[in-house]
Phi, psi and omega in degrees: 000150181277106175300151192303318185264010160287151178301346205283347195262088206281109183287177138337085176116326172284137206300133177309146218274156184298345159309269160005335170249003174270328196290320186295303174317309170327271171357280152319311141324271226277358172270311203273351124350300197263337173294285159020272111025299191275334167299320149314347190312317182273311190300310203315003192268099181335327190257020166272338198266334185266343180292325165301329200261325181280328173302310163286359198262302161314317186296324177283000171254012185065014189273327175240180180217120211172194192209170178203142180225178184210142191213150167309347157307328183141206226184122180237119195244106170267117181262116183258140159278161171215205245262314199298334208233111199215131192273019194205131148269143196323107199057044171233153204260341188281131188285176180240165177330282195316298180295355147295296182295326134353292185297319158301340183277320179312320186281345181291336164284332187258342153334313165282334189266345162298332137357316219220297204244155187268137175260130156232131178284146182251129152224153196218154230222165153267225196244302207328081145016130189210146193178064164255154147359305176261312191241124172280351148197196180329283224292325176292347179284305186301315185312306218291325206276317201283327181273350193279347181288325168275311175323310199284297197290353176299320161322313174260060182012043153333169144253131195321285192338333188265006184240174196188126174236143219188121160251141197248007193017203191290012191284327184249068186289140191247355136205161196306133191278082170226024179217183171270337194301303208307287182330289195317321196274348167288337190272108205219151177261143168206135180230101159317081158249139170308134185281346173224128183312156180275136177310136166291167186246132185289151187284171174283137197310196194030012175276323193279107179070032152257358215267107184274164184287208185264177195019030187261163183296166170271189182261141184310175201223155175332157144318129175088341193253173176272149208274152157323146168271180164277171181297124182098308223266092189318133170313156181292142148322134188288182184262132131299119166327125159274128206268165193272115184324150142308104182264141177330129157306175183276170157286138164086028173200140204257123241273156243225148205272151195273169193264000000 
């Protein structure tokens, strides 16, 4: 044990040995290193950087009319309608030509990136009140255009597992709906890709390279058990038992009664 009045013991009020501030500074440098690091994460992905670069180069070329952003979160490609052009008819879910030709330019840049990283499509609404037959208000309207948006891209062989459609209706206006101009650019496609992918769900152990094709035999089955059916196939019935002869008593002695 240290006795209380040695130095090496720092009570209360005595100053920290001079080591203790280089160390502390250190420290500090290296959280603020890896936040850094983590906030970057996305600009640092080499296929974020060329997709960001080919989406301005389209904005700047007039083939689309939008924005790209890039975030520790991922990288959000915002589609605006414009004056000539409407990705949706009014209060409808149908894409229209034009927003078809839109989906085409886009997808050979998020094709590569669905690889890798997860799409979630956005739709958004202006504030104009909606209440037909099929959609009872903005936000089931925003859902129904986002997902009409995945379909379409399921079509040019996304792979599902990498999609995802979500609607905000009119709650995330990007300015204020007090013109018509101001409505179109709020009424927007926004595509979200994420810098990290959704965990996959690992299969259940004894599963993995069991899977038989269709008409192929089962996998054999225990001594004793009744064999598998094939794939496609209703189970058998079980086997009847075969029943067991009874045997006569004996004479003179009365059968004997079951409980």
């Amino acid at each position: 044990m240290i006795p209380e009045d040695d130095r090496r013991v720092a009570p209360v009020g005595e100053p920290a040995p001079p080591w203790m501030v280089n160390y502390a500074d250190l420290m500090t440098e290296l959280v603020c290193f890896f936040v850094i690091l983590y906030a970057l994460s996305a600009a640092l992905n080499k296929d974020m950087q060329k997709a960001q670069a080919d989406i301005q180069e389209m904005i700047k070329e007039g083939k689309m009319s939008g924005s790209v952003q890039m975030d520790k979160e991922g990288m959000r490609i915002t589609m605006e309608e414009q004056s000539d052009m409407a990705f949706f008819e009014s209060g409808s879910a149908e894409l229209t030509e034009k927003m078809r030709l839109q989906l085409d330019k886009i997808s050979p840049v998020l094709s590569k990136l669905a690889e890798k990283h997860d799409i979630v499509v956005e739709g958004h609404t202006d504030d104009i009140p909606i209440a037909t037959k099929q959609y009872a208000n903005n936000w089931e309207l925003s859902t129904a255009r986002a997902t009409s948006v995945v379909m379409s891209m399921l079509d040019a062989k996304f792979p599902p597992k990498r999609m995802a459609a979500v609607g905000y209706g009119e709650y995330h206006p990007k300015v204020p709906n007090t013109s018509v101009a101001n409505r179109k650019t709020n009424r927007r496609v926004v595509f979200f890709i994420k810098n990290t992918p959704y965990p996959d769900t690992p299969a259940p152990p004894g599963l993995v390279g069991a899977a038989v094709a269709p008409g192929a035999a089962s996998p054999a089955a225990p001594e004793g058990a009744a064999p598998l059916p094939a794939y496609g196939q209703a189970p058998a019935p079980p086997a009847e038992t075969p029943a067991v002869p009874e045997t006569p008593a004996p004479a003179g002695e009365a059968p004997a009664e079951g409980g």
